[in-house]
N, C-alpha and C positions, 0 to 999 in steps of 0.2 A: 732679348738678353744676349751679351756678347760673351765669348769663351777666352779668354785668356792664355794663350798657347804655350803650353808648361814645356817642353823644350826649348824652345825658338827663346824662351823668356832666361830660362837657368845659364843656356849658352852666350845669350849679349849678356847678361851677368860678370859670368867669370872672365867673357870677351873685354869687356868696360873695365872689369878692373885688372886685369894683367896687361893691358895695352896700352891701358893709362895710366898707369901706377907712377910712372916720373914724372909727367905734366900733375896729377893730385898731390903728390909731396913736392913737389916746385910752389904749387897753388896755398900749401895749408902747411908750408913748411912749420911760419910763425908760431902758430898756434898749436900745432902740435911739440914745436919743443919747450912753450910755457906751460901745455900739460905734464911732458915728461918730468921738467923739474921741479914743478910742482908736486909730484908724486914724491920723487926721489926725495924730497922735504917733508913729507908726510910721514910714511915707512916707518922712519926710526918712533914718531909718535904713536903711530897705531900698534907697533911693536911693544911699546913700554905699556902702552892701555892695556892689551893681551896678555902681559907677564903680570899686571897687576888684576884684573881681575881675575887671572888663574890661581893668582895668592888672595884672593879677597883683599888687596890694598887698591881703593876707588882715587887716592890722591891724584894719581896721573889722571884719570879721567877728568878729576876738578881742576885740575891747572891746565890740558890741552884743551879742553870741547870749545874755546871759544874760536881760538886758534884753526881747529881742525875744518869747524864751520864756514869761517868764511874762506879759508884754502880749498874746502871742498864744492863752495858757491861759484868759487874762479875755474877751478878746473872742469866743473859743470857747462859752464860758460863758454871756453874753450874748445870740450867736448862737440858742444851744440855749435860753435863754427864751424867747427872741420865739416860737420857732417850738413852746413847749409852750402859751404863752399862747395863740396862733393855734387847734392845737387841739382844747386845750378849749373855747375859744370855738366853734370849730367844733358839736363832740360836745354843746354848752350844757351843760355842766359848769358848779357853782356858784362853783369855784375864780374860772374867769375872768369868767363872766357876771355876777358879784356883785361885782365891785371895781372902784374908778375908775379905779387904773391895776396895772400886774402888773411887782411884782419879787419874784421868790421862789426861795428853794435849796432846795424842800422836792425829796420824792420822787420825785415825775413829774422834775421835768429830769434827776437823776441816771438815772433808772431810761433815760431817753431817750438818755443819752449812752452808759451799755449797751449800748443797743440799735445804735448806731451802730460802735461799737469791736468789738463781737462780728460786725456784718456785715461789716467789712474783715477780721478773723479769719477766717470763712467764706469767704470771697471769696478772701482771699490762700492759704486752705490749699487749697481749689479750685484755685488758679492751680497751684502748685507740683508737687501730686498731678500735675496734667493736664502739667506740662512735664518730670515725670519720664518718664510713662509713652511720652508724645514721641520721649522720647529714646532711652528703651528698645526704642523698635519700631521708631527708625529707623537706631540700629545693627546689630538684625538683620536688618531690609532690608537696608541695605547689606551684610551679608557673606553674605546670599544672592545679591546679586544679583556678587556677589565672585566667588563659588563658581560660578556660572554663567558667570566669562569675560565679562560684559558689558565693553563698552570703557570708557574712561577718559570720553571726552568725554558719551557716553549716560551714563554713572552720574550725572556732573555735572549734567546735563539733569534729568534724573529727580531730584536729589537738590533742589536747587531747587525744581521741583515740589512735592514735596514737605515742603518748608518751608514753602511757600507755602499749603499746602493746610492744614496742620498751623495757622499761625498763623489764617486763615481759621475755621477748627471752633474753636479755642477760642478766637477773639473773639465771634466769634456765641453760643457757650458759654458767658461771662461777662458778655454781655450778657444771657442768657436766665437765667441765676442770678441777678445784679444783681437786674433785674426782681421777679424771683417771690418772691423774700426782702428789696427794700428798697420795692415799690410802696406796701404796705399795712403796713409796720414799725411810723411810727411812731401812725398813729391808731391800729392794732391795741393798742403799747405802753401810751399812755395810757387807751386806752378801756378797756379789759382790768388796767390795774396790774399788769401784768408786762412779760417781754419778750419780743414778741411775732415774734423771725423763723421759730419757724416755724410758728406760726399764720398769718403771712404767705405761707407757701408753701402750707401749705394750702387756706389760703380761694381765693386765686389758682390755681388748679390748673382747666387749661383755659382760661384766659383769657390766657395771656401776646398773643397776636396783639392783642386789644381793649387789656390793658394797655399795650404797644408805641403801640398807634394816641394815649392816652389822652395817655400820657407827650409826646409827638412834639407832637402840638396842647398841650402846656404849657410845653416848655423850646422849643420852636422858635422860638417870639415875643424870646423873651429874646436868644434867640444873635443872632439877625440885630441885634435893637437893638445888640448890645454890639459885634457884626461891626460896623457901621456907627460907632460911638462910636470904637472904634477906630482904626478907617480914617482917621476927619477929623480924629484925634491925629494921625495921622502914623505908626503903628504898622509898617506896611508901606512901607519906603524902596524906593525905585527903584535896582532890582542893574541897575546897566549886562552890555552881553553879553560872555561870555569871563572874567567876574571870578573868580575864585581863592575858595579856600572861607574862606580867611581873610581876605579882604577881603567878602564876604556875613557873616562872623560879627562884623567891626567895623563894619557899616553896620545892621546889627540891633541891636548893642549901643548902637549910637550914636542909633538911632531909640527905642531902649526908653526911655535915658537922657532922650531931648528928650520922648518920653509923658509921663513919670514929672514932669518939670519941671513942662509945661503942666497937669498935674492936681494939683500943689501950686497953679501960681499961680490956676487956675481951682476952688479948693476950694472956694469957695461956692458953682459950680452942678454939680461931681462930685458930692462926697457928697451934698446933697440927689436929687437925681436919684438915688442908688444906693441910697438911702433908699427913697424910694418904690417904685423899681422888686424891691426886695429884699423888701418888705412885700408886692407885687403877686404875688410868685411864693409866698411862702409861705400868702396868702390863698387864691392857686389851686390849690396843693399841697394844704392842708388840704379846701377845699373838696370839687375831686374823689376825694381818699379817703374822705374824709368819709361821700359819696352812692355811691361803688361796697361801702366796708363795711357801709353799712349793707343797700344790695341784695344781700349776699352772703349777709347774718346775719339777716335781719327776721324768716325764719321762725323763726330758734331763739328770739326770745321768744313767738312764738305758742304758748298752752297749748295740749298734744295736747286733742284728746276723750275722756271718760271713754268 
């Protein structure tokens, strides 16, 4: 079993993408600004949808969702380039290291979107399996613990419990699959020309703790920016005390609405900023899989000894 070196891995990380960050927007320039205005064309619809379900008027939903669809299957699409260009670029593949800029439908992004669609498939049949069996043990609990005379308010007690304990084990449980089948998916995918989840679980085997630590140092930077990006929208309104859940659900709706404005009228420094920041995570992405794949695999191109 190989170890994954959780430093050495986090630093070519942030090294890959802050060193590279003008060769990747050189690379994926295209395609990332068919995302952006693809979005910027969105917005005002997903706005109108939100102001109308918050009035219970669904018209806007029936005249956008067909629209919204296939604008959301393109910038999907899009999405899934940047991050097959990144990489290859990564892996130095000739695909991306050899062209000025990268749009392309060939095999890698299909094979990549596989790769993605099959781990929410795993993922979701994991969830279902695990809230079957839940459920099955926790009816027979309860009618052992039936059969036993326990009182009403104890079963309640325990049954809580419980649930508790229940949702606990299988978020840590789909956190710890997540992981071991999406850490190393997609370099695995590309490098390999297959689809690689469970080559990703394998190669990953033993490591989830370093992977956890790996993961945490790459999306942690992100949340807080966008927690704070957030914030100075106005995202979070001020619930006076004693307010009723329906007046917290119009004061939310009403804050989302006033976000959603301020990021139309300040669209010249949202998307750029979500631009960059978006390329910064996928440079780090690839980068630290990049350097934990290749520590996992370097032996296997070493020729044995005759």
């Amino acid at each position: 079993m190989k170890n994954i070196p959780v430093g050495a891995t986090i630093a070519h990380g942030y090294r890959f993408a802050f060193t590279e960050f003008f060769n990747l927007l050189k690379l994926v320039w295209l395609p990332l600004a068919g995302f952006m205005i693809l979005n910027i064309l969105v917005v005002p619809q997903i706005s109108a949808i939100s102001r109308g379900i918050a009035t219970h008027d669904y018209s806007a939903v029936t005249m956008s969702w067909p629209l919204l669809v296939l604008l959301y299957a393109i910038t999907l699409i899009l999405s899934f380039m940047q991050i097959t260009a990144i990489f290859q670029y990564a892996l130095e593949q000739p695909e991306a290291r050899h062209r000025r800029y990268y749009f392309s439908l060939a095999e890698p992004l299909w094979r990549l979107i596989g790769a993605l669609l099959l781990l929410i498939l795993a993922l979701l049949g994991i969830l279902i399996a695990y809230a079957i069996a839940i459920f099955v043990v926790l009816i027979v609990f309860r009618l052992g613990l039936g059969a036993a005379h326990v009182s009403d308010n104890a079963m309640k007690g325990i049954a809580t419990f419980d649930v508790f304990l229940a949702f606990l084990i299988g978020y840590c449980g789909f956190v710890f699959c997540g992981l071991r089948f999406g850490f190393l998916l997609s370099v695995t995918t590309i490098a390999e020309a297959r689809i690689g989840l469970f080559r990703s679980w394998t190669l990953s085997h033993g490591n989830f703790w370093r992977i956890f630590v790996i993961a945490l140092a790459i999306i942690l930077p992100f949340l807080i920016i966008e927690g704070v990006a957030l914030y100075a929208l106005g995202i979070f309104p001020h619930v006076p005390t004693g307010a009723t859940l329906a007046e917290i659900q119009a004061l939310q709706n009403a804050a989302s609405a006033a976000v959603s404005a301020r990021m139309q009228h300040y669209w010249y420094l949202v998307y750029p900023c979500g631009a960059i920041l978006a390329l910064l995570l996928y440079g780090l992405a690839a980068g630290a899989q990049t350097f934990a794949y290749r520590a996992l695999t370097e032996a296997d191109s070493i020729p044995s000894p005759l």
